[in-house]
mmJSON file of the N, C-alpha and C atoms, coordinates in Angstrom:
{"data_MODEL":{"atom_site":{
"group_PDB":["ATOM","ATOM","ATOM","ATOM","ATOM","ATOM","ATOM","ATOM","ATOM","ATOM","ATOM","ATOM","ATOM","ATOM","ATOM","ATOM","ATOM","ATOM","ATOM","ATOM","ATOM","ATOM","ATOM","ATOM","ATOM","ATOM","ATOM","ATOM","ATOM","ATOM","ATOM","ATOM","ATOM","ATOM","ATOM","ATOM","ATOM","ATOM","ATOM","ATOM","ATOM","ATOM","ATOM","ATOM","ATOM","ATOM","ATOM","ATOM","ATOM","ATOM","ATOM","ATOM","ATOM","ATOM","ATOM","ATOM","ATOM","ATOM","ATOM","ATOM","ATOM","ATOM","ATOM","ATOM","ATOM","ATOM","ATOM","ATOM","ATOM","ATOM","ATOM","ATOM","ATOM","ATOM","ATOM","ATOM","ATOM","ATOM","ATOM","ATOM","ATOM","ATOM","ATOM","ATOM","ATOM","ATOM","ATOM","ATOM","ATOM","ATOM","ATOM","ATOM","ATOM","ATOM","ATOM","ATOM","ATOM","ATOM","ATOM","ATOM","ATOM","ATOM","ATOM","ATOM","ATOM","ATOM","ATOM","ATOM","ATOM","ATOM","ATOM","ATOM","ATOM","ATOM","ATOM","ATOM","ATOM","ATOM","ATOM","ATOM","ATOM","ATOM","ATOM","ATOM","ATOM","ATOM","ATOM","ATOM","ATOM","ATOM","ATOM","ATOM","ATOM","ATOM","ATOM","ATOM","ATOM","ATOM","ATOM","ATOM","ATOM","ATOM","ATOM","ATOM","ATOM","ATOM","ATOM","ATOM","ATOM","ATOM","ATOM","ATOM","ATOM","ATOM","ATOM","ATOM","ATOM","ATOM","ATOM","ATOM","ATOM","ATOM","ATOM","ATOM","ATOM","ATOM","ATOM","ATOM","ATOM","ATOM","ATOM","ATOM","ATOM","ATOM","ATOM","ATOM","ATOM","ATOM","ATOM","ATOM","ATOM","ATOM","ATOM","ATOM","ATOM","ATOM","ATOM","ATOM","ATOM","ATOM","ATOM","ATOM","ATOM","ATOM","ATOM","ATOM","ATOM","ATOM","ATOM","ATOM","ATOM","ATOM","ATOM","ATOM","ATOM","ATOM","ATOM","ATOM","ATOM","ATOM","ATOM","ATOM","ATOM","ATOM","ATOM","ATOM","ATOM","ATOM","ATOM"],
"id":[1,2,3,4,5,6,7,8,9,10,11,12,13,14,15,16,17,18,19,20,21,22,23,24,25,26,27,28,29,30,31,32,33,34,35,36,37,38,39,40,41,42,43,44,45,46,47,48,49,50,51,52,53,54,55,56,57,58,59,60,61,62,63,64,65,66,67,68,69,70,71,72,73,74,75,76,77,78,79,80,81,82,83,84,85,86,87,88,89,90,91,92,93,94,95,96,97,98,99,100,101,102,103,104,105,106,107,108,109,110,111,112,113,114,115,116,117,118,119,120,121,122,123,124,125,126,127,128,129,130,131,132,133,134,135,136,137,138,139,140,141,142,143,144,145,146,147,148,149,150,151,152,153,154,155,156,157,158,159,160,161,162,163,164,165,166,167,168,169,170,171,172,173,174,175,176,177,178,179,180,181,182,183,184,185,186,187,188,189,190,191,192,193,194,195,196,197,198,199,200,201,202,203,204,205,206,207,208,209,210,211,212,213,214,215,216,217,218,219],
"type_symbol":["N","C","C","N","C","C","N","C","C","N","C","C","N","C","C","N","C","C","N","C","C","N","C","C","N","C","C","N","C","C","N","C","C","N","C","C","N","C","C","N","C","C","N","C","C","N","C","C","N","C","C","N","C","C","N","C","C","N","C","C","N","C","C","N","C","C","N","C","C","N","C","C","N","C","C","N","C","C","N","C","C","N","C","C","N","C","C","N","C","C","N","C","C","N","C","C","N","C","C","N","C","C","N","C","C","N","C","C","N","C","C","N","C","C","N","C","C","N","C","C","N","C","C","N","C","C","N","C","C","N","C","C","N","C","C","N","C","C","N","C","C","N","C","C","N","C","C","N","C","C","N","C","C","N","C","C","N","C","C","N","C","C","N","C","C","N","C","C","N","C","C","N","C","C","N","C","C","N","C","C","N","C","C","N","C","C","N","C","C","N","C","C","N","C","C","N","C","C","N","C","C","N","C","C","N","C","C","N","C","C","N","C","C","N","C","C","N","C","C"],
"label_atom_id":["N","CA","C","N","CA","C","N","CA","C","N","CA","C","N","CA","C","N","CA","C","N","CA","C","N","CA","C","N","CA","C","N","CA","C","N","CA","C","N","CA","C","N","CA","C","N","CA","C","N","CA","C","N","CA","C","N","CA","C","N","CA","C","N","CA","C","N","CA","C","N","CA","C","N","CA","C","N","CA","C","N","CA","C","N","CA","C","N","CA","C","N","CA","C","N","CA","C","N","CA","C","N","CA","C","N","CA","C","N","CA","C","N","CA","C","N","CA","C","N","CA","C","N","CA","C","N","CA","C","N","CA","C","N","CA","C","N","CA","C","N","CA","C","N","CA","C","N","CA","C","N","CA","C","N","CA","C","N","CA","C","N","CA","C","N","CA","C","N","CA","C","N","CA","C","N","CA","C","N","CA","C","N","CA","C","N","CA","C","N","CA","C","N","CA","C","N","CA","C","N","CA","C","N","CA","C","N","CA","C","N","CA","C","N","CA","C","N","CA","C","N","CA","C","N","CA","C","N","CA","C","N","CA","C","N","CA","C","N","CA","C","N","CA","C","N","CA","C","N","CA","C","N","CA","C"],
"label_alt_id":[null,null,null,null,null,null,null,null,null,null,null,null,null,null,null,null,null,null,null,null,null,null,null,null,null,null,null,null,null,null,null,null,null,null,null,null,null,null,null,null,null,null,null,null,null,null,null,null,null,null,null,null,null,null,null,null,null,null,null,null,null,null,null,null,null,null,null,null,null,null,null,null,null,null,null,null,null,null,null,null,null,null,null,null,null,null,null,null,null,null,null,null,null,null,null,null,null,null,null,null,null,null,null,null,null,null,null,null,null,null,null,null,null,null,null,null,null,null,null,null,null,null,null,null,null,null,null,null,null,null,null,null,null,null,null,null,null,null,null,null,null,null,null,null,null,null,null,null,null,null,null,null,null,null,null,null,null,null,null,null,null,null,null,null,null,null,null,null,null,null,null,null,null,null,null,null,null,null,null,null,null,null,null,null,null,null,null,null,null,null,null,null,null,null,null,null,null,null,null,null,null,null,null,null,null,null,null,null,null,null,null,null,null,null,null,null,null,null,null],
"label_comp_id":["UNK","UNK","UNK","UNK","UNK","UNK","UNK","UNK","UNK","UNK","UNK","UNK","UNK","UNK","UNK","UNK","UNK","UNK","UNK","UNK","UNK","UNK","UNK","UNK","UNK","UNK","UNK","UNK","UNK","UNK","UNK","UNK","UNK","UNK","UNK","UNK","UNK","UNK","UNK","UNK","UNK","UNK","UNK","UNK","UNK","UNK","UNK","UNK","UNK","UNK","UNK","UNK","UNK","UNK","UNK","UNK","UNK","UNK","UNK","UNK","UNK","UNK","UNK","UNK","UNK","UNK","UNK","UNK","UNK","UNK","UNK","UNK","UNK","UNK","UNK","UNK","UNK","UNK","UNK","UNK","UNK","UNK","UNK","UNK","UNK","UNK","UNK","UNK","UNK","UNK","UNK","UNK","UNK","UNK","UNK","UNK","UNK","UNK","UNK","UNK","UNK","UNK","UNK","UNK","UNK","UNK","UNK","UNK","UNK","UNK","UNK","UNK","UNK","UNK","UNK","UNK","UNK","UNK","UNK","UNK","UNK","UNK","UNK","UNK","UNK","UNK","UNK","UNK","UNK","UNK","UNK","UNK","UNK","UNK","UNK","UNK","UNK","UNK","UNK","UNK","UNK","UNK","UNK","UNK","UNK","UNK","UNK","UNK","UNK","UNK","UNK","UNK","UNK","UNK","UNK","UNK","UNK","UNK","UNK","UNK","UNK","UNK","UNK","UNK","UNK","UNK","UNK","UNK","UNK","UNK","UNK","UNK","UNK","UNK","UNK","UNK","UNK","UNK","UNK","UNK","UNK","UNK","UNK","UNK","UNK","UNK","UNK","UNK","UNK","UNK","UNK","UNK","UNK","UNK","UNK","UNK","UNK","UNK","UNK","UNK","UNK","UNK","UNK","UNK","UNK","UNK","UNK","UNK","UNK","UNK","UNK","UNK","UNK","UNK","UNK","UNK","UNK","UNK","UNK"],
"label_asym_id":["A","A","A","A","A","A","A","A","A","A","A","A","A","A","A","A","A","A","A","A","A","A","A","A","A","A","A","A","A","A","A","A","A","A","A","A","A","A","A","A","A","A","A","A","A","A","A","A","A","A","A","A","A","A","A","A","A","A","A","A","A","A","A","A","A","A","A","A","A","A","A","A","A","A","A","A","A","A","A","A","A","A","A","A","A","A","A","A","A","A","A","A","A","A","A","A","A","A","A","A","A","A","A","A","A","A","A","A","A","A","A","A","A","A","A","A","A","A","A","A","A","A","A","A","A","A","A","A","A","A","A","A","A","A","A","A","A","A","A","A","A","A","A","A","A","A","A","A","A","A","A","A","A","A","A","A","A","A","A","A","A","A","A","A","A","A","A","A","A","A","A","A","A","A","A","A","A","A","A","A","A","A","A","A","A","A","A","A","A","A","A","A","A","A","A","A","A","A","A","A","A","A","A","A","A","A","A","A","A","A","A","A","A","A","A","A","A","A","A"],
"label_entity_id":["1","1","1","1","1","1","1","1","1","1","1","1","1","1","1","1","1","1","1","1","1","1","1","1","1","1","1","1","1","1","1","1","1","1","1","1","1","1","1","1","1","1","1","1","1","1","1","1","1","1","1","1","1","1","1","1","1","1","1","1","1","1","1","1","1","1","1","1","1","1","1","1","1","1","1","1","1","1","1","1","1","1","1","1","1","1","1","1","1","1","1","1","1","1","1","1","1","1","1","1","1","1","1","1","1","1","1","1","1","1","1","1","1","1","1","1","1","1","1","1","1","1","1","1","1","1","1","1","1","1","1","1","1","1","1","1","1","1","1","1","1","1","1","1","1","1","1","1","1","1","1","1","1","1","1","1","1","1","1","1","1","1","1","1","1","1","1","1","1","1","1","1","1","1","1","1","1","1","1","1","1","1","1","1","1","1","1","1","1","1","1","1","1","1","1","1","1","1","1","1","1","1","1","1","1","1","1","1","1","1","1","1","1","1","1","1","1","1","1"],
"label_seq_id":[1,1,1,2,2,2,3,3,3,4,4,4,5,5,5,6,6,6,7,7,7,8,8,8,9,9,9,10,10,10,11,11,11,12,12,12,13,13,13,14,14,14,15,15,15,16,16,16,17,17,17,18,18,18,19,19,19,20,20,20,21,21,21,22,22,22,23,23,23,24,24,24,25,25,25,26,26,26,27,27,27,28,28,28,29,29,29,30,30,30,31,31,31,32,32,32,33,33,33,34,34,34,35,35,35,36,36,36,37,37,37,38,38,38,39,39,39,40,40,40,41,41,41,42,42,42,43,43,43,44,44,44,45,45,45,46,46,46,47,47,47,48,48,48,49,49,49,50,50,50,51,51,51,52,52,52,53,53,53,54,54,54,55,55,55,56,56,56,57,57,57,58,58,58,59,59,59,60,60,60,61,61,61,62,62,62,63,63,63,64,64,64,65,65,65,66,66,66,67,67,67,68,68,68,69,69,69,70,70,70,71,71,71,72,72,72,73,73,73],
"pdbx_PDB_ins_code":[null,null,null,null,null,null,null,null,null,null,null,null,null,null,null,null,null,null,null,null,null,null,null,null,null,null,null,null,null,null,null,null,null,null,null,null,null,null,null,null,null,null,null,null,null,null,null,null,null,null,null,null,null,null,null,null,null,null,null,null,null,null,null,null,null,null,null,null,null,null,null,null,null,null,null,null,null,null,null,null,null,null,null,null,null,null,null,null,null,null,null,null,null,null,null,null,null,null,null,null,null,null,null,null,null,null,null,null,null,null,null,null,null,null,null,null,null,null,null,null,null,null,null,null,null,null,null,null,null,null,null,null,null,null,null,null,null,null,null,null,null,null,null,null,null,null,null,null,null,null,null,null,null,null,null,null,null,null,null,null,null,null,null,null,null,null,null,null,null,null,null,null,null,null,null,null,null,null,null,null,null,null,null,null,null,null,null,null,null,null,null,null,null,null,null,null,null,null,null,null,null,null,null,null,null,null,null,null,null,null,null,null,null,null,null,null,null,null,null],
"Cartn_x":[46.917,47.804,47.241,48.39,47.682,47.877,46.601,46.354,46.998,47.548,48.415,47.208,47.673,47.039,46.232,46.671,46.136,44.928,45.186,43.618,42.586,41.463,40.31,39.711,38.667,38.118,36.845,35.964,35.044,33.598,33.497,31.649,32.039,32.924,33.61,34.275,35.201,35.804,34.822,35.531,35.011,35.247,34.431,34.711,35.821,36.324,37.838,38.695,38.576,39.624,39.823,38.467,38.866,39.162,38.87,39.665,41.107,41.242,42.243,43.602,42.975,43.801,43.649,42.796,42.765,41.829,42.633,42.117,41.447,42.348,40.946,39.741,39.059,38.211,36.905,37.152,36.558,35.496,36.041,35.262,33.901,34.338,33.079,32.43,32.111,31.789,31.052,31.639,31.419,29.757,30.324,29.563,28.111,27.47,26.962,25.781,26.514,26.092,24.827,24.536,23.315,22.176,22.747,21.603,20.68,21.672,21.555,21.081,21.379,20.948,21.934,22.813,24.01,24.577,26.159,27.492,27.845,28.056,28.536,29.741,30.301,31.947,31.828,30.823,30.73,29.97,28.984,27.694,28.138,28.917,29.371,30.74,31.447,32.961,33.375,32.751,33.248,32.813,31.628,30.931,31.252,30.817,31.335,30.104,31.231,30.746,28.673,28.965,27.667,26.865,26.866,26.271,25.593,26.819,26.51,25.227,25.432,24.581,23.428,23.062,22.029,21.057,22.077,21.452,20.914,21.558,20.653,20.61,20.151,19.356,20.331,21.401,22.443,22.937,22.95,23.196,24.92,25.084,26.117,27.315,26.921,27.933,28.576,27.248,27.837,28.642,28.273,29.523,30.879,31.101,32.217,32.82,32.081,33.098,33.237,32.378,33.235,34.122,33.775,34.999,36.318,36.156,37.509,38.131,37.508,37.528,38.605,37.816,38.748,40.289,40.086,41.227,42.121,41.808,42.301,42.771,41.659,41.537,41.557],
"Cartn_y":[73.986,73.893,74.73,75.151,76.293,75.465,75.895,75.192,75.455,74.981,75.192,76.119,76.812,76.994,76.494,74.616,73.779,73.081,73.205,72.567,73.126,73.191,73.947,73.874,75.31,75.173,74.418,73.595,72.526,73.228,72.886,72.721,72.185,71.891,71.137,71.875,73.11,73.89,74.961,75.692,76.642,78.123,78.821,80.006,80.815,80.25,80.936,80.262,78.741,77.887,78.714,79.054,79.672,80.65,81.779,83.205,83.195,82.462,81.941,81.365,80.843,80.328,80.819,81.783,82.635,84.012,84.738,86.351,87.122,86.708,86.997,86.893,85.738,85.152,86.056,86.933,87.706,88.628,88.846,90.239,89.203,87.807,87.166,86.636,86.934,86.48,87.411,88.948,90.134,90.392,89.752,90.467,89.895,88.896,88.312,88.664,89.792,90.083,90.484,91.892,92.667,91.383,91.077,89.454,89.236,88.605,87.604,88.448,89.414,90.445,91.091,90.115,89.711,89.379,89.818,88.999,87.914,87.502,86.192,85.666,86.74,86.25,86.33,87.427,87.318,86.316,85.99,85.417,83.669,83.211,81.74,81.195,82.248,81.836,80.649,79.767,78.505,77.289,77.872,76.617,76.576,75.23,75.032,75.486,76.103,76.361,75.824,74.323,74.13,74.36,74.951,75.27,76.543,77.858,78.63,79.064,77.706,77.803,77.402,76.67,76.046,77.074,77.593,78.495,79.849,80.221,81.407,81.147,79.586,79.412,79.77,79.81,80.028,78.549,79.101,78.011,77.304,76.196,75.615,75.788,75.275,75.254,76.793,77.72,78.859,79.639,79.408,80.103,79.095,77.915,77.492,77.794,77.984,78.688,79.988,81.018,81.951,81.998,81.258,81.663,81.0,79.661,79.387,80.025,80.966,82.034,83.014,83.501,84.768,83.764,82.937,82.128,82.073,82.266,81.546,80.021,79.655,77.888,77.284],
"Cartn_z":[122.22,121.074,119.929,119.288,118.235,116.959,116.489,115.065,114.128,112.877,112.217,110.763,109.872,108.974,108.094,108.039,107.237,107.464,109.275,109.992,110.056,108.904,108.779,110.374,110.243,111.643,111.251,112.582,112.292,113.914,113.668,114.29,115.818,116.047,117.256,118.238,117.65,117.788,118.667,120.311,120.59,120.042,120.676,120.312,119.988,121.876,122.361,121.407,121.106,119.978,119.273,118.281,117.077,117.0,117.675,117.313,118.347,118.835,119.734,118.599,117.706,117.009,115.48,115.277,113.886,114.347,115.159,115.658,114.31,113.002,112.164,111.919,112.272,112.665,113.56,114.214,115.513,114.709,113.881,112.762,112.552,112.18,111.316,112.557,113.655,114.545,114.836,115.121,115.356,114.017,112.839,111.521,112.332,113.059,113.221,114.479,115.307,116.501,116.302,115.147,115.006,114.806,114.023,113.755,114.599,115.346,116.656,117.879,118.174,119.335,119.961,120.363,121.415,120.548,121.616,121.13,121.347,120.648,120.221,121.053,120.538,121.71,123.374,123.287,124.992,125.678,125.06,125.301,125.214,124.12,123.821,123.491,124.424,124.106,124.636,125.094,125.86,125.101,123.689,123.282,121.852,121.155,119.839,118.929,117.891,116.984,116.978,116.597,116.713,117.534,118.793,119.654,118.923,118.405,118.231,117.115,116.416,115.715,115.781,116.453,116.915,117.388,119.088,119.699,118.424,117.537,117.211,115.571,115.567,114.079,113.091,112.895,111.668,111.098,109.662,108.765,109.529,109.363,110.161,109.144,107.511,106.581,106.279,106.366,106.095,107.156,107.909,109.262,108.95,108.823,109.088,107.585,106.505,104.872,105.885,106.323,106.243,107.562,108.252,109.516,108.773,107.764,106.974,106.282,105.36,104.593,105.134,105.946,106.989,108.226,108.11,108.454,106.947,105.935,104.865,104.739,105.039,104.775,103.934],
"occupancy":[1.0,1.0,1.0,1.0,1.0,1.0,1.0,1.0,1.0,1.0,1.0,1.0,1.0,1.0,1.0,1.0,1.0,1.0,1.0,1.0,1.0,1.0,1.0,1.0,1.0,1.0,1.0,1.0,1.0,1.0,1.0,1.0,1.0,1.0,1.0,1.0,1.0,1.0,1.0,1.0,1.0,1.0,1.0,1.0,1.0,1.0,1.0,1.0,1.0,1.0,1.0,1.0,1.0,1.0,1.0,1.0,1.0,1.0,1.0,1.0,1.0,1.0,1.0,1.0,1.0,1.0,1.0,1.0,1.0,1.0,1.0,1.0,1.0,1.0,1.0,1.0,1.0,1.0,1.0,1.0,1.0,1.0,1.0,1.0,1.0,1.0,1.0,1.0,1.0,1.0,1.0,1.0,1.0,1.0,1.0,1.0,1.0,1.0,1.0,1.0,1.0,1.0,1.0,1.0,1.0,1.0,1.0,1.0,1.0,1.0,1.0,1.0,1.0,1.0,1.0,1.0,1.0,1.0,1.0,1.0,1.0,1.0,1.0,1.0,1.0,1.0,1.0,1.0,1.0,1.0,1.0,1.0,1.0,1.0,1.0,1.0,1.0,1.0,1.0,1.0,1.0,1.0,1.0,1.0,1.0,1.0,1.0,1.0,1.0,1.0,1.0,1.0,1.0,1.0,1.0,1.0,1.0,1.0,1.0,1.0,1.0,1.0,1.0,1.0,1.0,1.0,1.0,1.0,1.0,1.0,1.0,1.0,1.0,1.0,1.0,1.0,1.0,1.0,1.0,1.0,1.0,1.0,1.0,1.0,1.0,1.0,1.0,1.0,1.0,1.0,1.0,1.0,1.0,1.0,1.0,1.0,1.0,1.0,1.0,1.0,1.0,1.0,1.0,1.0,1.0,1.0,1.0,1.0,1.0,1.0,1.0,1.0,1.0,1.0,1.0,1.0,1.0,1.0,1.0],
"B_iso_or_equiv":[0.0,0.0,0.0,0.0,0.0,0.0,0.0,0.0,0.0,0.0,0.0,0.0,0.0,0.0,0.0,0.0,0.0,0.0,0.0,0.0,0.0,0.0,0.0,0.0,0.0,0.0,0.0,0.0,0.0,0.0,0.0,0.0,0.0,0.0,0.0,0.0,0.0,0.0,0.0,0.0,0.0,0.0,0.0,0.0,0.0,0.0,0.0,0.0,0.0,0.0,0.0,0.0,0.0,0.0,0.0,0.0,0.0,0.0,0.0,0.0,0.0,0.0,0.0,0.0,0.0,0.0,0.0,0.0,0.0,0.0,0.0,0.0,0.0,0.0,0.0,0.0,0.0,0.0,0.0,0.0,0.0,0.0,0.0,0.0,0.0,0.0,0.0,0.0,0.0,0.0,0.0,0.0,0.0,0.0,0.0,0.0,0.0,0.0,0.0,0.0,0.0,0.0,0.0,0.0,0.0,0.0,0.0,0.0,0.0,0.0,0.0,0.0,0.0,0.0,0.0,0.0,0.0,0.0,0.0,0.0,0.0,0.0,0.0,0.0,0.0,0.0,0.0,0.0,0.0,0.0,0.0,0.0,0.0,0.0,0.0,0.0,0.0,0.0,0.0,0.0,0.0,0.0,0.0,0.0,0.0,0.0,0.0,0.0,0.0,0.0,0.0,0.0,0.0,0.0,0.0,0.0,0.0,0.0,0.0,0.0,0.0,0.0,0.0,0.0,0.0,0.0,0.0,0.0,0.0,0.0,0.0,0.0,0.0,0.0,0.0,0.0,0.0,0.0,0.0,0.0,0.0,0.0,0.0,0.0,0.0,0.0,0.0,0.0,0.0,0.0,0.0,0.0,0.0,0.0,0.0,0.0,0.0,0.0,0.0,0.0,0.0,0.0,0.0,0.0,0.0,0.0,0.0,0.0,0.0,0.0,0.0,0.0,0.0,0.0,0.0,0.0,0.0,0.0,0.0],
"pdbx_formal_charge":[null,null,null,null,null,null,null,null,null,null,null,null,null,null,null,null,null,null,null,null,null,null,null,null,null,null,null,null,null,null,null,null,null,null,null,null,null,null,null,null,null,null,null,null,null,null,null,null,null,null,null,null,null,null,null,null,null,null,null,null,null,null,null,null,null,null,null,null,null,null,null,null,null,null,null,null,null,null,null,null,null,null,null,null,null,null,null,null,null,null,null,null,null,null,null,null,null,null,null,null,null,null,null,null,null,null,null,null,null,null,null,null,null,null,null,null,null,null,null,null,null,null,null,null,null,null,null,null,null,null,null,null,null,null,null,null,null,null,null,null,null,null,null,null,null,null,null,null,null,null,null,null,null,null,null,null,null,null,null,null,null,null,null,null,null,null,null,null,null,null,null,null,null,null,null,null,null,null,null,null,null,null,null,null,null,null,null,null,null,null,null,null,null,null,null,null,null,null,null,null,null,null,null,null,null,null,null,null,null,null,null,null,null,null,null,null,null,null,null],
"auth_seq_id":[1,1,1,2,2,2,3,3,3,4,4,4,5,5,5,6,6,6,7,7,7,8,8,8,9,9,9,10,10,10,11,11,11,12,12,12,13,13,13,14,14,14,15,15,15,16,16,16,17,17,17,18,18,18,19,19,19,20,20,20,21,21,21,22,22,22,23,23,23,24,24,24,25,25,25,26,26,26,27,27,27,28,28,28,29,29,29,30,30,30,31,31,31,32,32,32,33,33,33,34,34,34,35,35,35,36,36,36,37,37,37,38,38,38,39,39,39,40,40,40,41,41,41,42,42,42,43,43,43,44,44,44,45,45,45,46,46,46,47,47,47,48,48,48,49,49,49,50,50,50,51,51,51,52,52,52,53,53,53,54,54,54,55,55,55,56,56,56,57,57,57,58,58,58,59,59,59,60,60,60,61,61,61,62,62,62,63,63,63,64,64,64,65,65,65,66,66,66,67,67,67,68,68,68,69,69,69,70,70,70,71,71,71,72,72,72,73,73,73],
"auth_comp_id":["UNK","UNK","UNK","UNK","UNK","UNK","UNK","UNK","UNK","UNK","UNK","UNK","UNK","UNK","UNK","UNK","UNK","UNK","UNK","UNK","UNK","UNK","UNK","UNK","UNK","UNK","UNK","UNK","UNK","UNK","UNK","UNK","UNK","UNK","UNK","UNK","UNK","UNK","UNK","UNK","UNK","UNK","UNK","UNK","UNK","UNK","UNK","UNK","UNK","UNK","UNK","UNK","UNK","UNK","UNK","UNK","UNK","UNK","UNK","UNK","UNK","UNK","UNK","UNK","UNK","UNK","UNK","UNK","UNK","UNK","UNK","UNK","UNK","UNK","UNK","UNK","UNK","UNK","UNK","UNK","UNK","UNK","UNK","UNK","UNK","UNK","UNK","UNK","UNK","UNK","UNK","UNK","UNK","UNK","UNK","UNK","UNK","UNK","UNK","UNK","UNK","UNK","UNK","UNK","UNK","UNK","UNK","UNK","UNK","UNK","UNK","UNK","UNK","UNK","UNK","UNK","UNK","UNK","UNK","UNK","UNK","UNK","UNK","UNK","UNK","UNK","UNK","UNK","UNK","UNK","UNK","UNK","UNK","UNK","UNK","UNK","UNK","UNK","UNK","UNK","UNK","UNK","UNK","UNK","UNK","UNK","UNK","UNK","UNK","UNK","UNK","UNK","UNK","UNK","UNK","UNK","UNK","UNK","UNK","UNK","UNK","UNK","UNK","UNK","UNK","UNK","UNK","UNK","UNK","UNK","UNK","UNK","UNK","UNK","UNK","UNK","UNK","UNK","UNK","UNK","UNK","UNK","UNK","UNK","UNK","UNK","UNK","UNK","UNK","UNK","UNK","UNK","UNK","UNK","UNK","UNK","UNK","UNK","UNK","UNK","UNK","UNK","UNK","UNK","UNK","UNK","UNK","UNK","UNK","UNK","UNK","UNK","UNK","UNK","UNK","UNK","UNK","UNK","UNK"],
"auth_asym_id":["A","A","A","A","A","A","A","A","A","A","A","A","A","A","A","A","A","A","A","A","A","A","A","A","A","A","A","A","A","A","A","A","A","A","A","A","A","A","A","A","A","A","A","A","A","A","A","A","A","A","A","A","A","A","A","A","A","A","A","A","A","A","A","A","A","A","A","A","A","A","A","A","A","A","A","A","A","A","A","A","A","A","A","A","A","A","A","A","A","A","A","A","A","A","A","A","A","A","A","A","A","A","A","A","A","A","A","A","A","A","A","A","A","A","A","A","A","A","A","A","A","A","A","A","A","A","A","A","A","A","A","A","A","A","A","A","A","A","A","A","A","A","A","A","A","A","A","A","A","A","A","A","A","A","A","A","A","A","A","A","A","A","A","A","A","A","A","A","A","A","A","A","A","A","A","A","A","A","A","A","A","A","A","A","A","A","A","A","A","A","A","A","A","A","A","A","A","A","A","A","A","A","A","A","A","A","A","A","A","A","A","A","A","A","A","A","A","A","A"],
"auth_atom_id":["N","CA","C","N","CA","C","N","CA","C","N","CA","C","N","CA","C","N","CA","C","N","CA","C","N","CA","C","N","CA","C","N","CA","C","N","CA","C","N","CA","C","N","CA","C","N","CA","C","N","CA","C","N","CA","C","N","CA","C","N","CA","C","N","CA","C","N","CA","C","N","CA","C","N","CA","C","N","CA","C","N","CA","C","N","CA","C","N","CA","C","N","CA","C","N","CA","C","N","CA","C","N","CA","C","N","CA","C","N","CA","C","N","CA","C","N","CA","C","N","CA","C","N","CA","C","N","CA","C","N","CA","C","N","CA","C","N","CA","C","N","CA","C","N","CA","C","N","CA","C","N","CA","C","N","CA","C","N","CA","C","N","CA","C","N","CA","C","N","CA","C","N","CA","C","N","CA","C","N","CA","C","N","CA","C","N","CA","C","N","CA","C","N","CA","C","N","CA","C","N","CA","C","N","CA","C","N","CA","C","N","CA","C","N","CA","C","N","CA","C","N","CA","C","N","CA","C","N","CA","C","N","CA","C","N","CA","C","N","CA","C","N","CA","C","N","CA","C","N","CA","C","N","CA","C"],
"pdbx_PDB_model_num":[1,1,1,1,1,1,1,1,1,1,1,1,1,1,1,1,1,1,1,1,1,1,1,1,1,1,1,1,1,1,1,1,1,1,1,1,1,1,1,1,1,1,1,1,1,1,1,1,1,1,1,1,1,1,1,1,1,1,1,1,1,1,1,1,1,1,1,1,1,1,1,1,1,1,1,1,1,1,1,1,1,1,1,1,1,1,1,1,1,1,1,1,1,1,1,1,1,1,1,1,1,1,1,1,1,1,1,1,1,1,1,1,1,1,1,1,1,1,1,1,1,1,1,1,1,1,1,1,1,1,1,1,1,1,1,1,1,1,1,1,1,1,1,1,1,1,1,1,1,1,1,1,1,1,1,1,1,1,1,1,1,1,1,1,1,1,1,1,1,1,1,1,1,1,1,1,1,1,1,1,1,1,1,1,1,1,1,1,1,1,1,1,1,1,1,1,1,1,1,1,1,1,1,1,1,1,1,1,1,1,1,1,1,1,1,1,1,1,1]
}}}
């Protein structure tokens, strides 16, 4: 089911969810790769958010402002 505009994205949410359901979203995912080593989208498209963060040490609050951000949340 596709998320409506109003349902912020959350820590719960996978990868595929979220750019699945805000393709804007992909860039701030993308911004993230050099960081991290690897891509992000290829590497953890099946897992949530918090996973993602976990796995490569990123602040949790700040990925989900800006993945809301670029959703316009």
């Amino acid at each position: 089911m596709k998320k409506t505009r109003t349902e912020p994205i959350t820590e719960e949410m996978t990868v595929l969810d979220i750019i699945s359901a805000y393709p804007e979203t992909e860039t701030t995912f993308k911004s993230y790769d050099e960081q991290v080593g690897e891509c992000i989208c290829c590497q953890m498209l099946f897992e949530p958010a918090r996973q993602v963060a976990k796995k490569y040490n990123l602040d949790m609050t700040e990925l989900l402002v800006k993945l809301n951000a670029a959703a316009e949340i």
